[in-house]
Each structure stands twice: as C-alpha cells, then as structure tokens.
C-alpha positions in Angstrom: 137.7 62.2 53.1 139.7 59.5 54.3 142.4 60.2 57.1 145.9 59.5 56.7 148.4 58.4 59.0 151.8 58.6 59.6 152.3 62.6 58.6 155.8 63.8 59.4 156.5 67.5 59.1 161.0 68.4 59.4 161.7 72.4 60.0 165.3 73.4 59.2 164.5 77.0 61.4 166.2 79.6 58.9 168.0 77.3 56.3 168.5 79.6 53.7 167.4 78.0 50.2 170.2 79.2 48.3 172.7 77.8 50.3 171.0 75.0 50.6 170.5 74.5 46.9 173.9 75.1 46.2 174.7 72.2 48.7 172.6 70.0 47.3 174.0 70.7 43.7 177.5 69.9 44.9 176.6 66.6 45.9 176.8 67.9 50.2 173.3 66.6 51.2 171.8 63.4 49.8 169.0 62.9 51.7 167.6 66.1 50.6 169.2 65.9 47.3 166.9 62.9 47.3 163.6 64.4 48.3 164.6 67.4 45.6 164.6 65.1 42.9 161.7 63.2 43.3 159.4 66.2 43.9 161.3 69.5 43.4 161.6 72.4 46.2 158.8 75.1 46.2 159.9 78.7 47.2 158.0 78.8 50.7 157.0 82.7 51.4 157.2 84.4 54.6 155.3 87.8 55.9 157.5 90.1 53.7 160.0 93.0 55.6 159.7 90.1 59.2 161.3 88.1 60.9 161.2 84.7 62.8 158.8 85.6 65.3 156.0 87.0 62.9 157.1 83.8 60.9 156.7 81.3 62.9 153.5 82.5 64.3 152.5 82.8 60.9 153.4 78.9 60.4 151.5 77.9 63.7 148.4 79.8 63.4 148.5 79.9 59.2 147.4 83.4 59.8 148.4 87.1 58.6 150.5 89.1 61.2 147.4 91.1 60.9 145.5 88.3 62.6 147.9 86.6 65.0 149.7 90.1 65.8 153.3 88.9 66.5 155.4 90.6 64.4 158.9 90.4 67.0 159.3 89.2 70.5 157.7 92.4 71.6 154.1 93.8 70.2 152.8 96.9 69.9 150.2 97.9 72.8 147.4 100.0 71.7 147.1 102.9 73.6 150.1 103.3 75.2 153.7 103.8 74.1 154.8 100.4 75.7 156.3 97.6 73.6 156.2 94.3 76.1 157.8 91.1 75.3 155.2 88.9 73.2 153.8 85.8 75.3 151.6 82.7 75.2 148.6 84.7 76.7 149.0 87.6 73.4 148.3 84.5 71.5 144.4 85.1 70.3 144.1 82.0 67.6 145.1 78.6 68.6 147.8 76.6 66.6 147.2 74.0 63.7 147.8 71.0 65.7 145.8 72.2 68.6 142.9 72.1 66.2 144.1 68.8 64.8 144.5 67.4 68.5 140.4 68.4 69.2 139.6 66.9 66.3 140.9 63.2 67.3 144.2 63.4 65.3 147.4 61.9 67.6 149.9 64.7 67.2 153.2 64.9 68.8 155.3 68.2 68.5 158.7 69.3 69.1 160.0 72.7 69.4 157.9 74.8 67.0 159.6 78.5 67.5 157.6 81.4 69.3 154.6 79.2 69.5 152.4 78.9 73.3 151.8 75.2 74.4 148.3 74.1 73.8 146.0 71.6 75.4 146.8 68.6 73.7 143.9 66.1 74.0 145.7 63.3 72.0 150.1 63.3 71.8 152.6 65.3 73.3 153.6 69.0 73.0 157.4 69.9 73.8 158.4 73.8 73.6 161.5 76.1 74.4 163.5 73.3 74.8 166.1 73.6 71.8 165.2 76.3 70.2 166.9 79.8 69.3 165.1 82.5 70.7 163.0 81.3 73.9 159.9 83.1 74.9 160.1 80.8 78.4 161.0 78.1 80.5 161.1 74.5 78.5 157.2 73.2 78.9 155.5 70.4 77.7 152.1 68.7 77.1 152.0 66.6 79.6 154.0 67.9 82.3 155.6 65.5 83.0 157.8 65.4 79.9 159.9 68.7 79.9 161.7 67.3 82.8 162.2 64.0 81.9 163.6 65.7 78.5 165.7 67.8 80.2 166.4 65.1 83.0 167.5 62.4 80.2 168.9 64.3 77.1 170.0 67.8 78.6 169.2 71.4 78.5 170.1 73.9 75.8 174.1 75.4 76.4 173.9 77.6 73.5 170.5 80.1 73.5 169.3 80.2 77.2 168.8 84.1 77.8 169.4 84.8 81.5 172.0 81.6 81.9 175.2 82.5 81.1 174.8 80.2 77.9 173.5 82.6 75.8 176.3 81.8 73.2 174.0 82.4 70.0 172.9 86.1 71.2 176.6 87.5 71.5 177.5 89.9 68.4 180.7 88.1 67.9 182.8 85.0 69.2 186.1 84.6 69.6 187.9 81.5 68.3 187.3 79.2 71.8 184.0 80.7 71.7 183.5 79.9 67.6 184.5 76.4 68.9 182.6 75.7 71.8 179.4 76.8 70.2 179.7 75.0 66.9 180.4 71.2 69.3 177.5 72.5 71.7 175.1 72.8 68.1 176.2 69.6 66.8 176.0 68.0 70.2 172.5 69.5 70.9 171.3 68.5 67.5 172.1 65.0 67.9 170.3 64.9 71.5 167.2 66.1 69.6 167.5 63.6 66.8 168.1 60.9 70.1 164.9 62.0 71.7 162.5 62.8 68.4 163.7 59.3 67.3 162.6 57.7 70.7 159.1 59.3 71.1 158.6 58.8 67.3 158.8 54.8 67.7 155.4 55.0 70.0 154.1 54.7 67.0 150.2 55.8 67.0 151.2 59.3 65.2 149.1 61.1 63.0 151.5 64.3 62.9 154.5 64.2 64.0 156.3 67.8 63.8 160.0 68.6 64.7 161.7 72.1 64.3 165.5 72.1 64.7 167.4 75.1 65.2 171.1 74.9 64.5 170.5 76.5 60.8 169.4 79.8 62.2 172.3 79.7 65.3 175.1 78.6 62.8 174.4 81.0 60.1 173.9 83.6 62.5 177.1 83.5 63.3 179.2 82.4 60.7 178.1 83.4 57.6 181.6 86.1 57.5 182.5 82.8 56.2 180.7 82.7 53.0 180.8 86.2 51.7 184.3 87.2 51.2 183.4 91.0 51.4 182.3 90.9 54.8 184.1 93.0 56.9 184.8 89.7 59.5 185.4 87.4 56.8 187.9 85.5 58.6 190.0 82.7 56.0 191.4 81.2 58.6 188.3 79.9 60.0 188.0 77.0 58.1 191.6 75.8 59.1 190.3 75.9 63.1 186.8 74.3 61.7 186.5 73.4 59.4 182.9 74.9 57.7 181.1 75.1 60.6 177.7 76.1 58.4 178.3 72.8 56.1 179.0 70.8 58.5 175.5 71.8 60.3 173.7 71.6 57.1 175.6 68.3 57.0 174.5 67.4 60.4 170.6 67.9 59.5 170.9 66.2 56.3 171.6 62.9 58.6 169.0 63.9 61.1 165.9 64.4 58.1 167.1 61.0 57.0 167.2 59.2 60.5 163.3 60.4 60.8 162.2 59.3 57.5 163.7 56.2 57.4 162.1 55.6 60.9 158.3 56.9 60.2 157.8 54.1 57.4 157.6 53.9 53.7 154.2 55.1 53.8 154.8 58.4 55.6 153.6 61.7 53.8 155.4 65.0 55.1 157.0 68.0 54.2 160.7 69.4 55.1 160.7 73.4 54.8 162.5 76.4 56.0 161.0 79.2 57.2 163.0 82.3 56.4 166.6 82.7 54.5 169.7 84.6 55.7 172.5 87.2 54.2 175.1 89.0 55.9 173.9 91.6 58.5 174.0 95.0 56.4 171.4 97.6 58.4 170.6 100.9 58.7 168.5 100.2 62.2 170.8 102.6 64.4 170.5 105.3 61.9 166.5 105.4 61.2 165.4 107.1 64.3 167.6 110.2 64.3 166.8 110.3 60.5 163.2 109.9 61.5 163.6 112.8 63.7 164.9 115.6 60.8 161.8 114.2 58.9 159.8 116.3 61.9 159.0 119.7 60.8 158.7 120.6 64.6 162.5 119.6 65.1 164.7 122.4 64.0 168.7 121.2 64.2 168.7 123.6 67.5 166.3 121.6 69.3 167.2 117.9 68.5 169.8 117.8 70.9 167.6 119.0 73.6 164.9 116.3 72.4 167.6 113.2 72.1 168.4 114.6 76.2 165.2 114.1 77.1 164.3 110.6 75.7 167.3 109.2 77.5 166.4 110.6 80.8 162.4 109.9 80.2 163.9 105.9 79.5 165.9 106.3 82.5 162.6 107.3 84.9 160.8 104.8 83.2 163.1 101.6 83.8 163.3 102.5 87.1 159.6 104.9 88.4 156.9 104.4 85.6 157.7 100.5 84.2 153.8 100.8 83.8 153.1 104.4 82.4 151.5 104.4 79.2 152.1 107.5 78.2 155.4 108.8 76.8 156.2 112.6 76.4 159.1 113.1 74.3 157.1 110.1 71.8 154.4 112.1 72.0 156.0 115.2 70.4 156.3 113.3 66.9 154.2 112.5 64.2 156.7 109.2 63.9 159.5 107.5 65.4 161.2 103.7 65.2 160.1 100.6 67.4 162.5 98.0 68.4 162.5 95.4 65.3 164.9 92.6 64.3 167.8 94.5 61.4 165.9 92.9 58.8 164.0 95.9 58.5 163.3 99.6 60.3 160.6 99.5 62.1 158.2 102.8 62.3 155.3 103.4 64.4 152.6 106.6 63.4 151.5 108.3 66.6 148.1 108.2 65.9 144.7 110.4 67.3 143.1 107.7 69.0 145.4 105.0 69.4 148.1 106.3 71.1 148.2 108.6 74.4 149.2 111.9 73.0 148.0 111.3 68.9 149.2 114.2 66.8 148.0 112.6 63.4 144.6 112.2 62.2 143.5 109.0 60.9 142.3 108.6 57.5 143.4 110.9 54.7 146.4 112.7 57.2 147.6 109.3 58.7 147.9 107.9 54.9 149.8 111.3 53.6 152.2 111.2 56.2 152.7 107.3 55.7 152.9 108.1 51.9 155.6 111.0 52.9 157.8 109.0 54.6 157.7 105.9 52.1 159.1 109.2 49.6 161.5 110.3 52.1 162.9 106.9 53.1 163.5 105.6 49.6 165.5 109.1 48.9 168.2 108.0 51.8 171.6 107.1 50.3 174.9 106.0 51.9 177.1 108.8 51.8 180.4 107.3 51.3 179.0 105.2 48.2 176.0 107.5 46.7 173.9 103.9 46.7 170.1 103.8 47.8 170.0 101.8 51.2 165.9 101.2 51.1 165.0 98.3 49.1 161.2 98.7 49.5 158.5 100.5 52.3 155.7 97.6 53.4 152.6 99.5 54.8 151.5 97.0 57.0 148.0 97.9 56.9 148.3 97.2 53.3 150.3 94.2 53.6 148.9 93.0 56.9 145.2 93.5 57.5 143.4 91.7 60.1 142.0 92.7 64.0 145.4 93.1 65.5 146.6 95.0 62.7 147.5 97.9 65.2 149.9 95.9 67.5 152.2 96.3 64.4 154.5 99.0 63.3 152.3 101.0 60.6 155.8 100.9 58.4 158.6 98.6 57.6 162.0 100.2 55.7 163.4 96.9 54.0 167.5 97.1 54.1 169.4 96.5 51.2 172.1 94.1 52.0 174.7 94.3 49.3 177.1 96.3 51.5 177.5 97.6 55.1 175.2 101.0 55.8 178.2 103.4 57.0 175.6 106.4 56.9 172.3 107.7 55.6 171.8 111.2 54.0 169.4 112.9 51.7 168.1 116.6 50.7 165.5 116.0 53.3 167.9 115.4 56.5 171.7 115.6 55.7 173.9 113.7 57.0 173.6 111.2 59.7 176.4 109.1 61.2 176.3 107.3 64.4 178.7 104.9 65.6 178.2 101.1 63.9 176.9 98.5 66.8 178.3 95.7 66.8 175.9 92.9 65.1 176.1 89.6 64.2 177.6 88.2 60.9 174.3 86.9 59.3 170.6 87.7 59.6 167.8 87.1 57.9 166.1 88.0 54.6 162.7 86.7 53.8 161.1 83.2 52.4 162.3 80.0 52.8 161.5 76.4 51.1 159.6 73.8 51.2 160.0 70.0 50.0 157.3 67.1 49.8 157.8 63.6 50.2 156.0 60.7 50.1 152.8 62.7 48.3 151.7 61.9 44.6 154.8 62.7 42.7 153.4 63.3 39.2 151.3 66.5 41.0 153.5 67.3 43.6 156.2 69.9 42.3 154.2 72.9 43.6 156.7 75.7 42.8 155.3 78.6 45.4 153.2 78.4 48.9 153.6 80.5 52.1 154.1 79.8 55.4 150.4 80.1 56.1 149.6 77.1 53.9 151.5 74.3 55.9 148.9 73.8 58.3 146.1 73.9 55.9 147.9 71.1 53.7 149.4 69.2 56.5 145.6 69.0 57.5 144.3 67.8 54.3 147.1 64.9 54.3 145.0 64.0 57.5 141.3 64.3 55.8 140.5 67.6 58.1 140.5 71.1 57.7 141.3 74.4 59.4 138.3 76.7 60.2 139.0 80.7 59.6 142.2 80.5 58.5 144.6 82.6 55.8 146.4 79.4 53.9 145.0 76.7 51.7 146.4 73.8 51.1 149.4 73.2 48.5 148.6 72.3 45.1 149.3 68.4 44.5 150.8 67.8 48.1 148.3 64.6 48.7 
C-alpha cells in the first residue's frame, strides 16, 4: 500500500456535538461548517458510562478499557483496596503513533490527554503542556522541547494542579474569576495555535496530531449558561462576556482553519471530539450510603457505627498505612463505590480472590449479586419528583473485557441528567439525603464526533466509528497498520 503524507489529525477535547451542530447550523463556525458539508460528521463513540481518561486512553491505544485499564485518573489495584493515581508506567500497550514512529513514519504530537510520552524515533512528542487534567510535569520527545515550549510560548495559567492556577478545577467562579479564566483560555489557545503552526512548517510530517483543550475547560464551567433550568443559570453573564462557550467554539473554528490552510491542499485528516457534555446532574454523593442499606449485614443500628469507622480507618491510613492493602471496614461489604468522575457511580464487588478480605464468590454468586444491584439501582427514584435517577447499569465485564479488566469498577450506575438528584429512595433503602457538594456547571456525557477532510468525498460520510478506530484509520491514510488492536479503520476515510 502506498504511504501518504501530510496526515493531520485536530482534537476539540470534549466539544459536545450538539452544540456544535447547532453552531454550525446558525452560520457560528465556517471552517467546520465547511468540512461538514463536504463530508458529513459521523457520531464518534466513546467507552459507554466513562469519562476522559478511559477515553482518551481508549483514542491512544485504540483499545477496550478492558485492555488498556484506565478507566479515571486513579485504577483499581488488584488485591488490595487502594485506588492510586493512574501513570505513564500503568500504561501496558504503547500508543498509535509510537507504533507509527517505529515503523519510519515522521510523526509530531501535541498534547494528547492522559496519554505517557513514548520513544519517538522519528518527530516530536509534547505532553501535559495545555491540557485539562495533567497526569505530570510538561515533557517532551526530545527533551529539549518542553522547555523551550514553555520558555518561548508560556505555561498553562488555568489547569496546573498544585500551582495556585488551577482555575478549571474550582466548583464555581466568581465573576473576576469567570473573567480571568475565559482571557487565560483564549490566550492559551492562541499560544498553542502560535507554536503548533511553527513546528508544523518543518514540513517532513507524516502525522501531525494536536489536541486543544479549551472545549472541555469552557463548558465545564459555563454551561449554566445554556440551560436555563440550571440552578446557576446566571442571565447576566452574557452582559459581563459575552458567551464565553461561543466565543471558544469560535476561537477553535479559527485555529482548525489556521492548520488546514497551513498543511497543504493535499493534506488528509480528521477533526473529532472525544466525549460531549450536559449540565452536572449526579447522584455520586448519594450511591455509597445507598449502597450500604443494600448490605443485608447492615441493620439501620449499625450504619452509624460503620460510617465512624471508615472515617477514622481513612484518617490512619492518610497518615500510618499510605501503603496497607487491606481495608477493614471495605472488607465488611459485599459492595461499596470507588472514586469515579459524576458521569456515572462507580461500584466495586469485593471479591474471594481479588481483593484482601473477599466476601463474594466468583462465578454464579459474584454475577447474582451484580444482577441484584443492577435491580436495586434502577428501582432508586428522587424523592421530591418520583422520577427514576439510573439511566442504565454497564457491567464492565460485559462491556469491557480484556486482561486488565479487574483494575475497573465491576459496575457503572449511568445518571440521568434532566434535573438535579436532590435524593435517592426506594422500598429497598428509604430515604437518603446528604448535603449537595458543590460541582461544576457541566460535565460530560458520552460520544463525541468526528469529521474527515481531504479523503474521497463520494465514500467518505461514514455516519458511526469509535474512538478506538482513529488510530487504525489514521494508519491506513499512511499505508500501515496497527498490530492487536480493538478499532478498524473508518469506512471510506482514504
């Protein structure tokens, strides 16, 4: 097959299609509007009930969660209880382009979310430079390019964790905030589009791949703005901002065009999203307690006396056992919640054999308790309104097989998201009510998009792909493939 040069590959991290769609119907985004009409958008699935991490680790390695095993920025660790941050080293397939790089293709690539920087043998490698939600320090591939990055075009001032910048993880801004963060997006945005621009006129590429961010951070943020029923919907906003999401959306439109225009009229690429967003409706801070009535050996008498315990045990262990795998009050349940992004309640089985202190056995106990829970969640209602909060349980060994299957939660409880979740009660548990954290505006809800351009139009209006198949396709458009991997490559994207 004959190679092709000059791919160029656009991530809007989080642009939800809807939004976008409607954007581009009012006439908002012409560049995109552009690429629409001549090839269509394609509804671009991600690994249903997760989030950006499992995503875009999905996207790098075009694997299953089951298979790459990031399904937050923490992971499951088989036998113990602990849930440690998700790193490079966790990382057991290599990414897309680090296979393309052995195999002789010049790939340069900028900011690909939750991804580990590989040995590139031909290009360039930037991560965790402008990017929301870092796993580390901003790296590159060579070395010497992070700090003449950060040295020339400046350091992210929005999503550092740890620097006092970490604008985009507060729950809520106030209007200097709102401000400051929305010029520090824009200005960031047009640093990357400065630097992408300048490395991509080396010319020599065979892949060139840039992720921007300020989708995800703005929507984050501000989508109060764009449902009126939101408890924050601020109408004044727009009078101190203008629409802060348009004008980002606005903002990228420019950028996707700047790169286009600048790879060459014979450039063959995609422009996707990974994930959508809605406002921030969850149940999260609710699941666990009503987890807890779900345990027959919890009587109301001694919950209190358990819900003592796990905050003193958390206590010792923060400070005396950082290390201990085992877990005593964890181990008295046959189930309880892990840490998850609100997209979705996250439950982990304590399993015989897996974990420390196993009370359920695997095989046909482990799947009726999994199959009682799935009844028992999708009984919960809100209280004040009567209406069903579960949308839908994903078993993940159904959903996600694959050898790291088990540093995932064995069950996801899908939120509905018409409404805020003011309560959760059923036959089975009552009536639960615990004070509302405070979250942000928007989050995210699953699939994204995907456009082609530059690829055979008559063949190219491929309606539906997942994340998984980018890589696979992106290699084709380059005459190689992807050994032992879960995509394939898109349908008429040549």
């Amino acid at each position: 097959m004959q190679a092709q040069s000059r791919v160029l590959v656009i991530g809007l991290d989080s642009a939800d299609r809807t939004l976008l769609h409607r954007y581009v119907e009012e006439g908002r985004l012409p560049v995109i509007a552009s690429l629409v009409e001549r090839s269509g958008a394609g509804l671009l699935k991600s690994p249903p009930a997760l989030g950006d991490d499992a995503a875009w680790a999905s996207f790098a390695t075009s694997l299953s969660p089951g298979r790459h095993g990031r399904y937050y920025h923490k992971h499951m660790e088989p036998g113990t209880y602990r849930t440690p941050w998700f790193r490079d080293h966790h990382f057991a397939h290599a990414a897309f382009w680090q296979t393309l790089s052995d195999a002789g293709c010049n790939v340069g690539v900028i900011d690909v979310p939750k991804c580990p920087l590989g040995e590139i043998r031909q290009g360039l490698q930037i991560c965790d430079w402008l990017v929301h939600g870092r796993d580390g320090e901003t790296r590159s591939a060579p070395e010497s390019l992070a700090p003449d990055i950060l040295r020339r075009f400046g350091d992210d001032d929005t999503d550092r964790p740890g620097s006092g910048e970490y604008i985009c993880g507060m729950p809520s801004l106030s209007h200097e905030q709102e401000r400051v963060f929305l010029e520090r997006l824009l200005n960031g945005l047009e640093q990357k589009v400065n630097a992408a621009s300048e490395l991509l006129a080396r010319g020599g590429w065979d892949l060139f791949l840039v992720v921007f961010k300020e989708c995800h951070c703005v929507q984050h943020h501000f989508w109060h703005l764009l449902d009126e029923s939101h408890p924050a919907h601020d109408p004044q906003l727009i009078d101190r901002l203008g629409n802060p999401v348009l004008r980002v959306f606005q903002a990228l439109d420019r950028a996707v065009g700047t790169l286009i225009e600048q790879s060459g009229p014979d450039t063959k690429g995609i422009l996707f999203s990974d994930l959508g967003m809605t406002s921030n409706y969850t149940a999260d801070h609710l699941l666990d307690e009503a987890l807890l009535r779900m345990e027959p050996a919890f009587p109301a008498f001694l919950r209190g006396v358990y819900r003592d315990g796990v905050r003193i045990e958390e206590k010792l262990r923060s400070r005396f056992l950082p290390r201990s795998e085992r877990s005593f009050f964890r181990g008295m349940r046959r189930a309880y919640q892990v840490d998850h992004n609100e997209i979705s309640g996250a439950i982990r089985i304590n399993l015989a054999g897996r974990e420390p202190s196993g009370r359920v056995r695997p095989g046909v106990e482990r799947d009726a308790l999994c199959d009682e829970l799935a009844s028992n969640l999708m009984e919960l209602v809100d209280p004040d309104t009567g209406e069903r909060v579960v949308e839908r349980i994903v078993r993940a060994d159904e959903a996600f097989p694959g050898e790291r299957r088990d540093h995932l939660p064995d069950l996801f409880a899908v939120w509905r998201r018409e409404r805020p979740i003011t309560g959760l009660a059923s036959p089975k548990i009552g009536e639960v009510r615990v004070k509302t954290p405070e979250y942000r505006p928007g989050n995210h809800v699953e699939n994204g998009f995907f456009v082609s351009f530059g690829c055979d139009e008559r063949a190219s209006r491929a309606r539906e792909a997942s994340l998984e198949d980018i890589g696979p396709t992106i290699a084709k458009l380059l005459g190689k493939e992807l050994p032992d991997v879960d995509g394939e490559p898109i349908a008429g994207v040549e």
